[in-house]
C-alpha positions in Angstrom: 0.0 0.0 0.0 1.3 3.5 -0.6 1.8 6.3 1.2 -0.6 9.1 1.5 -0.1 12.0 0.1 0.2 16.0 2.4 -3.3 16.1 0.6 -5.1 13.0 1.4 -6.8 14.3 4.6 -7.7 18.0 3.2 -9.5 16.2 0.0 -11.3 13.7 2.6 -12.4 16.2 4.6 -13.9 18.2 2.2 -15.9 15.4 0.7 -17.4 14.7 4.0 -18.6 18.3 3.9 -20.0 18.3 0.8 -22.5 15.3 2.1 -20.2 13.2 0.5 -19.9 9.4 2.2 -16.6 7.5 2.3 -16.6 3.9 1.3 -12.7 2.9 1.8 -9.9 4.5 2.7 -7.7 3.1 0.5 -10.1 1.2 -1.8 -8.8 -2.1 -3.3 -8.6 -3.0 -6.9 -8.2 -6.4 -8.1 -7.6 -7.7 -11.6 -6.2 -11.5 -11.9 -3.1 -11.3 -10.2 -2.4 -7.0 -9.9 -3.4 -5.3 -6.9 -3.9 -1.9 -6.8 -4.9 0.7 -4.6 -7.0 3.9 -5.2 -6.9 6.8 -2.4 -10.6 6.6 -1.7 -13.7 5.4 -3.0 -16.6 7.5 -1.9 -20.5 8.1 -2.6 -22.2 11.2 -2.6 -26.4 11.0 -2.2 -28.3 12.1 -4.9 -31.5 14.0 -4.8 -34.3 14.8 -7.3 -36.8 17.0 -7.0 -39.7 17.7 -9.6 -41.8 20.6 -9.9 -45.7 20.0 -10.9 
Protein backbone atom coordinates (compact mmCIF):
# COMPACT_ATOMS: atom_id res chain seq x y z
CA UNK A 1 0.00 0.00 0.00
CA UNK A 2 1.30 3.50 -0.62
CA UNK A 3 1.75 6.29 1.21
CA UNK A 4 -0.57 9.14 1.48
CA UNK A 5 -0.10 11.99 0.07
CA UNK A 6 0.20 16.02 2.35
CA UNK A 7 -3.32 16.11 0.56
CA UNK A 8 -5.14 12.98 1.39
CA UNK A 9 -6.84 14.35 4.62
CA UNK A 10 -7.74 18.00 3.20
CA UNK A 11 -9.47 16.20 0.03
CA UNK A 12 -11.33 13.66 2.58
CA UNK A 13 -12.40 16.16 4.64
CA UNK A 14 -13.91 18.18 2.18
CA UNK A 15 -15.86 15.37 0.66
CA UNK A 16 -17.40 14.75 4.02
CA UNK A 17 -18.58 18.32 3.92
CA UNK A 18 -19.97 18.31 0.75
CA UNK A 19 -22.52 15.31 2.14
CA UNK A 20 -20.16 13.23 0.51
CA UNK A 21 -19.93 9.39 2.23
CA UNK A 22 -16.60 7.48 2.27
CA UNK A 23 -16.63 3.91 1.26
CA UNK A 24 -12.73 2.89 1.83
CA UNK A 25 -9.89 4.53 2.68
CA UNK A 26 -7.67 3.08 0.47
CA UNK A 27 -10.11 1.20 -1.85
CA UNK A 28 -8.76 -2.08 -3.29
CA UNK A 29 -8.63 -3.01 -6.86
CA UNK A 30 -8.17 -6.43 -8.06
CA UNK A 31 -7.63 -7.72 -11.58
CA UNK A 32 -6.20 -11.51 -11.88
CA UNK A 33 -3.12 -11.34 -10.21
CA UNK A 34 -2.41 -7.03 -9.91
CA UNK A 35 -3.43 -5.33 -6.90
CA UNK A 36 -3.89 -1.94 -6.83
CA UNK A 37 -4.87 0.67 -4.56
CA UNK A 38 -7.01 3.94 -5.23
CA UNK A 39 -6.85 6.84 -2.44
CA UNK A 40 -10.60 6.65 -1.71
CA UNK A 41 -13.74 5.40 -3.02
CA UNK A 42 -16.64 7.45 -1.86
CA UNK A 43 -20.48 8.09 -2.56
CA UNK A 44 -22.22 11.19 -2.59
CA UNK A 45 -26.44 10.98 -2.16
CA UNK A 46 -28.31 12.09 -4.93
CA UNK A 47 -31.49 13.97 -4.79
CA UNK A 48 -34.29 14.78 -7.31
CA UNK A 49 -36.84 17.04 -7.03
CA UNK A 50 -39.66 17.74 -9.57
CA UNK A 51 -41.84 20.62 -9.86
CA UNK A 52 -45.72 19.97 -10.92
Amino acid sequence: MSAKDIYHNAVKSALIKDSSTITADPYPIKYAEVKLFADMAGEKPLSVSREN
